[in-house]
N, CA, C and O atoms as a printed pandas DataFrame, in Angstrom:
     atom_number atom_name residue_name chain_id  residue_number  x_coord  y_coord  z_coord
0              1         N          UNK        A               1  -19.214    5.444    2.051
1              2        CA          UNK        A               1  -19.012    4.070    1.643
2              3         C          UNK        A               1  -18.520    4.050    0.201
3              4         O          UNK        A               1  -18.776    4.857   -0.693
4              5         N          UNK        A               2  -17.962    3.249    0.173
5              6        CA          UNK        A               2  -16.909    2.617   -1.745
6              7         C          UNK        A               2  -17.963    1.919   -2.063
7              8         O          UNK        A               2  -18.588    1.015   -1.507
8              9         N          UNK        A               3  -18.090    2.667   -3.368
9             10        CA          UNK        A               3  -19.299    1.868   -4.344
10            11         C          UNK        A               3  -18.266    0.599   -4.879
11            12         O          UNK        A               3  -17.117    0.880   -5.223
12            13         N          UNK        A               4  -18.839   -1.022   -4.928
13            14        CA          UNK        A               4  -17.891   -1.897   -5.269
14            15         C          UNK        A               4  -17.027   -1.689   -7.121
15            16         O          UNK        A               4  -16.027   -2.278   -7.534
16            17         N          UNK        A               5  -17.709   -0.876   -7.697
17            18        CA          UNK        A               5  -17.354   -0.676   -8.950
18            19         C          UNK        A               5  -16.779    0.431   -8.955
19            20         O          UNK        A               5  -17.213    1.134   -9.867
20            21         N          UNK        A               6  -16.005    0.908   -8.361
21            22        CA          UNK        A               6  -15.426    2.125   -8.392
22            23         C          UNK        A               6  -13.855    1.540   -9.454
23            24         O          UNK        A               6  -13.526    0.362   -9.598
24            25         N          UNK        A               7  -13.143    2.741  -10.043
25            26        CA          UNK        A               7  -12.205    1.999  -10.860
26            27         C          UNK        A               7  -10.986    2.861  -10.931
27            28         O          UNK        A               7  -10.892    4.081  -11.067
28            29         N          UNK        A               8  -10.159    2.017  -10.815
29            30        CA          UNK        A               8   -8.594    2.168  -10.241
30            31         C          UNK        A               8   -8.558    4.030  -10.836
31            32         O          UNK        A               8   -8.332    4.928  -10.025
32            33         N          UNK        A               9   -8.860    4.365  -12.568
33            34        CA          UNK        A               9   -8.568    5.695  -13.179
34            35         C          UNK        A               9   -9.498    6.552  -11.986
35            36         O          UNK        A               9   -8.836    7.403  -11.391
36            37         N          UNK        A              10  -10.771    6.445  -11.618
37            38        CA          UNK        A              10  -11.288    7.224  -10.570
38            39         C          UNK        A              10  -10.706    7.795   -9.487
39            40         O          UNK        A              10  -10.597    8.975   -9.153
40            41         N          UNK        A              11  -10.277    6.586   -8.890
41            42        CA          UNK        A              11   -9.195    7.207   -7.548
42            43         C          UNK        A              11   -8.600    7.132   -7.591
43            44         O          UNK        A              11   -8.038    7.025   -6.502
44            45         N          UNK        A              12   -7.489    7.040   -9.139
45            46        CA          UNK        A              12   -5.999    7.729   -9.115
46            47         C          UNK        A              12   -6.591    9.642   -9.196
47            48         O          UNK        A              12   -6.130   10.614   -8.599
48            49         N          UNK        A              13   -7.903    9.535  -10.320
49            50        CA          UNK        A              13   -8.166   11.548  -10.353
50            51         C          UNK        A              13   -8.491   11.904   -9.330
51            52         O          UNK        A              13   -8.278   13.086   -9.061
52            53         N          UNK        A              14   -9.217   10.937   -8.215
53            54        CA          UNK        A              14  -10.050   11.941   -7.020
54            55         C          UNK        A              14   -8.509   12.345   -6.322
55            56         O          UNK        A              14   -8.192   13.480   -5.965
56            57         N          UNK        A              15   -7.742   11.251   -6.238
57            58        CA          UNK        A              15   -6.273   11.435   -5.307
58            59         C          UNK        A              15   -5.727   12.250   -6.115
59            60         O          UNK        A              15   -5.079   12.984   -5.369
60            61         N          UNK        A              16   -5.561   12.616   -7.228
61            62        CA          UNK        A              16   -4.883   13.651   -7.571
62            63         C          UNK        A              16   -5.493   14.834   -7.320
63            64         O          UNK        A              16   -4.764   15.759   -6.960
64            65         N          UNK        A              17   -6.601   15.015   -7.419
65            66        CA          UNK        A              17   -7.263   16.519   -7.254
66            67         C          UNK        A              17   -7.136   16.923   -5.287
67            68         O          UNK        A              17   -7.546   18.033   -4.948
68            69         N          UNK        A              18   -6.562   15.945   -4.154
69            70        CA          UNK        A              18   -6.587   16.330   -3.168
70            71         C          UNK        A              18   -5.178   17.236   -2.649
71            72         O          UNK        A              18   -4.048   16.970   -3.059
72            73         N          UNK        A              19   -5.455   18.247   -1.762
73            74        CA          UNK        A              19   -4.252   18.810   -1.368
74            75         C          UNK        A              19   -3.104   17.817   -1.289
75            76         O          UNK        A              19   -3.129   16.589   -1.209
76            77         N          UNK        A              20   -1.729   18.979   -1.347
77            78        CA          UNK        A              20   -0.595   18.157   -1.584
78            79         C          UNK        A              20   -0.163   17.710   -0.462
79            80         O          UNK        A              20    0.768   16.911   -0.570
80            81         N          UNK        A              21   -0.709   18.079    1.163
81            82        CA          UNK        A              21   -0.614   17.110    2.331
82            83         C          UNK        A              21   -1.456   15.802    2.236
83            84         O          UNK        A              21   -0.970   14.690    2.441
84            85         N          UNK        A              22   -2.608   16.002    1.947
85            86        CA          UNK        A              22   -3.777   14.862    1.744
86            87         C          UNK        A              22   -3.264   13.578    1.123
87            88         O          UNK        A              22   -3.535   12.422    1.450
88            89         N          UNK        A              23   -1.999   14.276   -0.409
89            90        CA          UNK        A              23   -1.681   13.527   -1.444
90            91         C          UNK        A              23   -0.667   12.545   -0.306
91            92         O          UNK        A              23   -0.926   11.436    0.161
92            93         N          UNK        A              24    0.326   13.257   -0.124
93            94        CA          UNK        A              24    1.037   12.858    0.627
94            95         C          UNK        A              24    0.822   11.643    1.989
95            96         O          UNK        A              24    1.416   10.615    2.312
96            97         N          UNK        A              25   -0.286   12.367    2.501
97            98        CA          UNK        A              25   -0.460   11.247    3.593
98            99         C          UNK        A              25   -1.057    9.775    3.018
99           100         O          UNK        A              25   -0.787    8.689    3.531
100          101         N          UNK        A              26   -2.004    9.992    1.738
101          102        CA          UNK        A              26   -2.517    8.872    1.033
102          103         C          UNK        A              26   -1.251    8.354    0.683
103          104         O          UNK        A              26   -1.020    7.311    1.294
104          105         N          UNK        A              27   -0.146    8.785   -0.251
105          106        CA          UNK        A              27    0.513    7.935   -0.728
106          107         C          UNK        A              27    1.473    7.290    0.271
107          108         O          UNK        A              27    2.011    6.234   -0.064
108          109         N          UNK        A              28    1.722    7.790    1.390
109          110        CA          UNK        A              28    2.417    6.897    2.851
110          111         C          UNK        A              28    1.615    5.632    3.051
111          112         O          UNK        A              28    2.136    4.633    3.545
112          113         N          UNK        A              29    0.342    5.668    2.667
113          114        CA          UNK        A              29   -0.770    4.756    3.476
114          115         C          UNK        A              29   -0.329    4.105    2.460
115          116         O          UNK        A              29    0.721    3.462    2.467
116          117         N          UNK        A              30   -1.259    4.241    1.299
117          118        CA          UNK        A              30   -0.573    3.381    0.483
118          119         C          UNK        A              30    0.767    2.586    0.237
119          120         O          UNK        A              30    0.867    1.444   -0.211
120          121         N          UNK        A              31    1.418    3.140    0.491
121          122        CA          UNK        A              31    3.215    1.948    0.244
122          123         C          UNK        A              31    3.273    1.733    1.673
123          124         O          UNK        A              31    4.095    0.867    1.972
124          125         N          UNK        A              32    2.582    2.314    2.768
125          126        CA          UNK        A              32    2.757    0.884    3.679
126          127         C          UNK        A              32    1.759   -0.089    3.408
127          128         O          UNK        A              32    2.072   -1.251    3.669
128          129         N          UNK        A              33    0.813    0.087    3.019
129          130        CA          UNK        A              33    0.122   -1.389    2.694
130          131         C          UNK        A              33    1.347   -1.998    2.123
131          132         O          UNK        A              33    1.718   -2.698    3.065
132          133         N          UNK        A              34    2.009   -2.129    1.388
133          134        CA          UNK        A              34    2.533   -2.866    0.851
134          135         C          UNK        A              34    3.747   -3.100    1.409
135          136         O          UNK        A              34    4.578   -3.633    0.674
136          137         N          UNK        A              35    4.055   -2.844    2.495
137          138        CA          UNK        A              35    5.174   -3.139    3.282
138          139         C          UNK        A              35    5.041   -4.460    3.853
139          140         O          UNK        A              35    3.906   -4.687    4.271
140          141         N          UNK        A              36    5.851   -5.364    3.985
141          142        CA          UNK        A              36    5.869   -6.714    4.154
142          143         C          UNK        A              36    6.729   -6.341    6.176
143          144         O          UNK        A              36    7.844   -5.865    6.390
144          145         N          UNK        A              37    5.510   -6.858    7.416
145          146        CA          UNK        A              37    5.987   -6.065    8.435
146          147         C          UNK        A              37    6.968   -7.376    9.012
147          148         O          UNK        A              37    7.402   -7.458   10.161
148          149         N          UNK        A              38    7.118   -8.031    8.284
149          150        CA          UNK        A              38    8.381   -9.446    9.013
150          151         C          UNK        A              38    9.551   -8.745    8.971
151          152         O          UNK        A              38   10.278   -9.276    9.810
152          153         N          UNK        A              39   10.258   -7.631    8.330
153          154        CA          UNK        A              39   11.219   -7.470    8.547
154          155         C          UNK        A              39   11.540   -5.994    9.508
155          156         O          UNK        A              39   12.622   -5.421    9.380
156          157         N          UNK        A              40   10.716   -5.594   10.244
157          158        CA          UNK        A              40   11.024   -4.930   10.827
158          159         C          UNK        A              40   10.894   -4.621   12.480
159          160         O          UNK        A              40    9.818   -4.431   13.047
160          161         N          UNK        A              41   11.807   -4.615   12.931
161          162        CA          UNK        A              41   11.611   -4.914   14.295
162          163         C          UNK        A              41   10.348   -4.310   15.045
163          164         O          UNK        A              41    9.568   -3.578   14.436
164          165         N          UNK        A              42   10.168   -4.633   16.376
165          166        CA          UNK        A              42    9.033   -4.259   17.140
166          167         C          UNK        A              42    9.070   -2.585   17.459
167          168         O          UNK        A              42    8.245   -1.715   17.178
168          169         N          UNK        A              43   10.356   -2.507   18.153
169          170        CA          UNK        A              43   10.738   -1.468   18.018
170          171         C          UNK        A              43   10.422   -0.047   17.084
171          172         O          UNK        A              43    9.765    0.977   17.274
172          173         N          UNK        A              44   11.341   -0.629   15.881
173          174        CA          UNK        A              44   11.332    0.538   14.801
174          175         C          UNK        A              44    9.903    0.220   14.257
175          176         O          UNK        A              44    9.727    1.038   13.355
176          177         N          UNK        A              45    9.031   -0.407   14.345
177          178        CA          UNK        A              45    7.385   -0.327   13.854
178          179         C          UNK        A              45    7.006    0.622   14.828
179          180         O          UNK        A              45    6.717    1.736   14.390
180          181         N          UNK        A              46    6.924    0.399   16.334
181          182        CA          UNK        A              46    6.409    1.938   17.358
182          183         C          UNK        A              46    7.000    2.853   16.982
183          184         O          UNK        A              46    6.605    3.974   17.300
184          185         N          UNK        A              47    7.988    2.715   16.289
185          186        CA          UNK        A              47    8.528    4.458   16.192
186          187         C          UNK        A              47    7.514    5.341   14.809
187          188         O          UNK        A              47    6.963    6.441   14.788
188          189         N          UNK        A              48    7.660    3.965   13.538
189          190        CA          UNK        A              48    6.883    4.199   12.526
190          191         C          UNK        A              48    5.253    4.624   13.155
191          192         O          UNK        A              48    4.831    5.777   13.254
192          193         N          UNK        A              49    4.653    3.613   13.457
193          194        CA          UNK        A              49    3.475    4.011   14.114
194          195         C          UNK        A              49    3.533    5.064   14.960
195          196         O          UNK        A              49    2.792    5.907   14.454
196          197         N          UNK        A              50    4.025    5.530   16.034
197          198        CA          UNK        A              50    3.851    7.046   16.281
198          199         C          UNK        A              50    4.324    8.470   15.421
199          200         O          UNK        A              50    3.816    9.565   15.664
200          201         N          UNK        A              51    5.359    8.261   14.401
201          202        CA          UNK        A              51    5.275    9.301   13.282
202          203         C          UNK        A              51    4.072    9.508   12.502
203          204         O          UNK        A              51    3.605   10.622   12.266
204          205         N          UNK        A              52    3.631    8.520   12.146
205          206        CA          UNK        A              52    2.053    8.322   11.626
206          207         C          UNK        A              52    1.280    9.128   12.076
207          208         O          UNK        A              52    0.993   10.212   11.567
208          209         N          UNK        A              53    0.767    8.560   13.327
209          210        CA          UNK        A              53   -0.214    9.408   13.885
210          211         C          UNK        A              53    0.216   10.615   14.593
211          212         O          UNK        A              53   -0.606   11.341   15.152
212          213         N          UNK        A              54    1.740   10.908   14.591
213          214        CA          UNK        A              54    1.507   12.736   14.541
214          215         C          UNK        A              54    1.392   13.375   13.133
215          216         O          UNK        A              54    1.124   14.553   12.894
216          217         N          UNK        A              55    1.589   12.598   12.437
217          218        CA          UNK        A              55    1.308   13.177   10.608
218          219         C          UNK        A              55   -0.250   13.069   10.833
219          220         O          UNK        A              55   -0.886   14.117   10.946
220          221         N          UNK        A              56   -1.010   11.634   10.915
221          222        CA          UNK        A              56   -2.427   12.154   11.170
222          223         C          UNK        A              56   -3.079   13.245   11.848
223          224         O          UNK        A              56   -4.073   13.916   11.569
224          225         N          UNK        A              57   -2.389   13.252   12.665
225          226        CA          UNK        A              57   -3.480   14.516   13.911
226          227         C          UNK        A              57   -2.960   15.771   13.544
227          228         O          UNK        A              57   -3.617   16.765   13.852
228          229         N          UNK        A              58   -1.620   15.935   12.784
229          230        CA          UNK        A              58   -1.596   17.343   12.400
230          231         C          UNK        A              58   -0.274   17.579   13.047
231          232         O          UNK        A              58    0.411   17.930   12.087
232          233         N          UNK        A              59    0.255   17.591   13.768
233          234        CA          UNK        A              59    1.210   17.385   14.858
234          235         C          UNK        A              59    2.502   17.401   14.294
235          236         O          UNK        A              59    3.140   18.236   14.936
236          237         N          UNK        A              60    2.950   17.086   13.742
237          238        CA          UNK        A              60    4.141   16.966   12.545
238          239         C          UNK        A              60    3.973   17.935   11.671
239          240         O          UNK        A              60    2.847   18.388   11.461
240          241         N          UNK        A              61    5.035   18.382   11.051
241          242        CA          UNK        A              61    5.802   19.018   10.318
242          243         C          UNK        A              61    5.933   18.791    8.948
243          244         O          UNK        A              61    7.128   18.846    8.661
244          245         N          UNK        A              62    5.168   18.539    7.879
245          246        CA          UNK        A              62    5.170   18.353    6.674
246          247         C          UNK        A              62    6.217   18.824    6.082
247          248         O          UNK        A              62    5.681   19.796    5.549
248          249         N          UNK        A              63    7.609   18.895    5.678
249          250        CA          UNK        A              63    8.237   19.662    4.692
250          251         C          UNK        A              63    8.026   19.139    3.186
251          252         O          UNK        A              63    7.870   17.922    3.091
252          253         N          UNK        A              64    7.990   20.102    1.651
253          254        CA          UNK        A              64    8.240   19.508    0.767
254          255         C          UNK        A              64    9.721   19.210    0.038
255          256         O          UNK        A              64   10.821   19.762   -0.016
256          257         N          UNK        A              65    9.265   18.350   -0.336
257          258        CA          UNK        A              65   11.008   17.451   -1.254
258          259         C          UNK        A              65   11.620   18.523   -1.353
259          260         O          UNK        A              65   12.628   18.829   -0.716
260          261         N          UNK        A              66   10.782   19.496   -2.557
261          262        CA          UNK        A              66   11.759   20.574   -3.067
262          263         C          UNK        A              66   12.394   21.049   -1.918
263          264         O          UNK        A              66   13.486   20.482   -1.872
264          265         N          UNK        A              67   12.247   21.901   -0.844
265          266        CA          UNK        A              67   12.509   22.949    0.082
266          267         C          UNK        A              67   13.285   21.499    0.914
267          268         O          UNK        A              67   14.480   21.794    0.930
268          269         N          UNK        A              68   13.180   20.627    1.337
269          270        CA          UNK        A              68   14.643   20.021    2.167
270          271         C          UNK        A              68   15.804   20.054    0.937
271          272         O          UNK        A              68   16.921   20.561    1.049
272          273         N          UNK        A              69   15.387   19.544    0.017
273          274        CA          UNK        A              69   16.877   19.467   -1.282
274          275         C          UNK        A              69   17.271   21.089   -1.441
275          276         O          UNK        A              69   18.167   21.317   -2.254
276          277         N          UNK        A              70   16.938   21.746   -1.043
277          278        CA          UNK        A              70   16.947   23.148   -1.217
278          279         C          UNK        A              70   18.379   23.008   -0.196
279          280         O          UNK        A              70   19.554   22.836   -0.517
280          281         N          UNK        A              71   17.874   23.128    0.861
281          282        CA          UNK        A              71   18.208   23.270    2.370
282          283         C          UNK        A              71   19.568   22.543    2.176
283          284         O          UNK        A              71   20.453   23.373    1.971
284          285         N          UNK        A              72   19.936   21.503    2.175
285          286        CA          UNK        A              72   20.473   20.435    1.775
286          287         C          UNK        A              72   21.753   20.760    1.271
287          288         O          UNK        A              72   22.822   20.647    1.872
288          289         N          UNK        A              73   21.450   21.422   -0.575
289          290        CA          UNK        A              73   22.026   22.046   -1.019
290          291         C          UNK        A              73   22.725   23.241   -0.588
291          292         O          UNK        A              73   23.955   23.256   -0.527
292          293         N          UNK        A              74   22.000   24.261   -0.279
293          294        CA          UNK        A              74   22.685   25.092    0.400
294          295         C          UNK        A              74   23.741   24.806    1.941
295          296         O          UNK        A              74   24.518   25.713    2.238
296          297         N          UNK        A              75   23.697   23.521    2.848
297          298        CA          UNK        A              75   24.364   23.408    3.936
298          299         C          UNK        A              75   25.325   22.941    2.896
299          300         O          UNK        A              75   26.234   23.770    2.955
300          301         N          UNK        A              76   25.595   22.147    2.061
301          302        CA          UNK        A              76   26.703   21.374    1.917
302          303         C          UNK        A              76   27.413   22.260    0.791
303          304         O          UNK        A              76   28.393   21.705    0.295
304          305         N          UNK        A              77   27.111   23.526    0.292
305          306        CA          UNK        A              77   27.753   24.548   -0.826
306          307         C          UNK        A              77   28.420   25.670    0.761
307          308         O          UNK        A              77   29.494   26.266    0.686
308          309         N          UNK        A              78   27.441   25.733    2.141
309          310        CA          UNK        A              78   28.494   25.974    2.654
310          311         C          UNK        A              78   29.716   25.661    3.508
311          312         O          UNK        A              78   30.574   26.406    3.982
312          313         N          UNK        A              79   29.531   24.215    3.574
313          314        CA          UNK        A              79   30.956   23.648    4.076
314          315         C          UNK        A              79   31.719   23.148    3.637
315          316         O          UNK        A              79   32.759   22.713    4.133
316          317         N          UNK        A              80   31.145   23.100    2.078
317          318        CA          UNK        A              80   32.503   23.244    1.130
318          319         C          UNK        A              80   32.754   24.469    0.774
319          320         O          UNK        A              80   32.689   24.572   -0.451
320          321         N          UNK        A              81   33.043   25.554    1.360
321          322        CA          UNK        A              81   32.983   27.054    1.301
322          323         C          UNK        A              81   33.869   27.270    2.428
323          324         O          UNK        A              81   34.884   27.895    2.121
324          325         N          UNK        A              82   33.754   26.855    3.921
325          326        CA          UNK        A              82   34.192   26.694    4.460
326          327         C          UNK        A              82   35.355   25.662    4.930
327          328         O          UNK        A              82   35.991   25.670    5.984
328          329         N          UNK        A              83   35.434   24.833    3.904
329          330        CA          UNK        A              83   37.096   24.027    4.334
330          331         C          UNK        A              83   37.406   24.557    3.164
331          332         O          UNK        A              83   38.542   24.123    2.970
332          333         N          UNK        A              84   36.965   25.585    1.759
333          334        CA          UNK        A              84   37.844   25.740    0.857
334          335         C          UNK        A              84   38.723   27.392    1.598
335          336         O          UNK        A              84   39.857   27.847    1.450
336          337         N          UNK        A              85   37.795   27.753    2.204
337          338        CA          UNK        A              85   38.530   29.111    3.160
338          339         C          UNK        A              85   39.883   28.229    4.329
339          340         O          UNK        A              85   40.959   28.745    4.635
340          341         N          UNK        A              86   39.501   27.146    4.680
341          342        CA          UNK        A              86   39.856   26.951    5.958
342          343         C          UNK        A              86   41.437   26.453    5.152
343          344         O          UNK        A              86   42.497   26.890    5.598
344          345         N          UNK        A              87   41.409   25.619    4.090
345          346        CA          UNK        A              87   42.389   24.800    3.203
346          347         C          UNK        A              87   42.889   26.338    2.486
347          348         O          UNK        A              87   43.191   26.149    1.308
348          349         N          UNK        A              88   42.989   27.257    2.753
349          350        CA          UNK        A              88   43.660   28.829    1.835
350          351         C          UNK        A              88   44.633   29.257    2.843
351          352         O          UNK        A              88   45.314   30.265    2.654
């Protein structure tokens, strides 16, 4: 249970001291609270809601920022590699 005096600096440190999946799934929860759900169809909310709960149960695939921009980087250094061979 949340003691009612608990204070915002507290559980910004407890959330920082949790693993960087933990961090992660808190800060999803968090900015959807604050998602305003009028603008999004019925649809694309079931899709949101079942990504969710395969991120909850474990089920999903966590990647970090760094390592997709990684990835990213490297596909698009090689297909501009490849039309600069293909354009020779």
């Amino acid at each position: 249970m949340v003691p009612a005096t608990i204070s915002y600096e507290q559980v910004k440190d407890d959330a920082l001291h949790l693993p960087i999946e933990d961090r992660s799934r808190l800060a999803s929860r968090l900015l959807e609270s604050l998602d305003d759900d009028d603008d999004v169809s019925p649809e694309w909310k079931d899709e949101l809601d079942r990504r969710l709960q395969e991120i909850d149960e474990g089920k999903a695939v966590m990647i970090p920022h760094a390592e997709v921009m990684a990835s990213v980087r490297a596909s698009l250094a090689k297909n501009r590699e490849l039309r600069a061979s293909q354009g020779s």
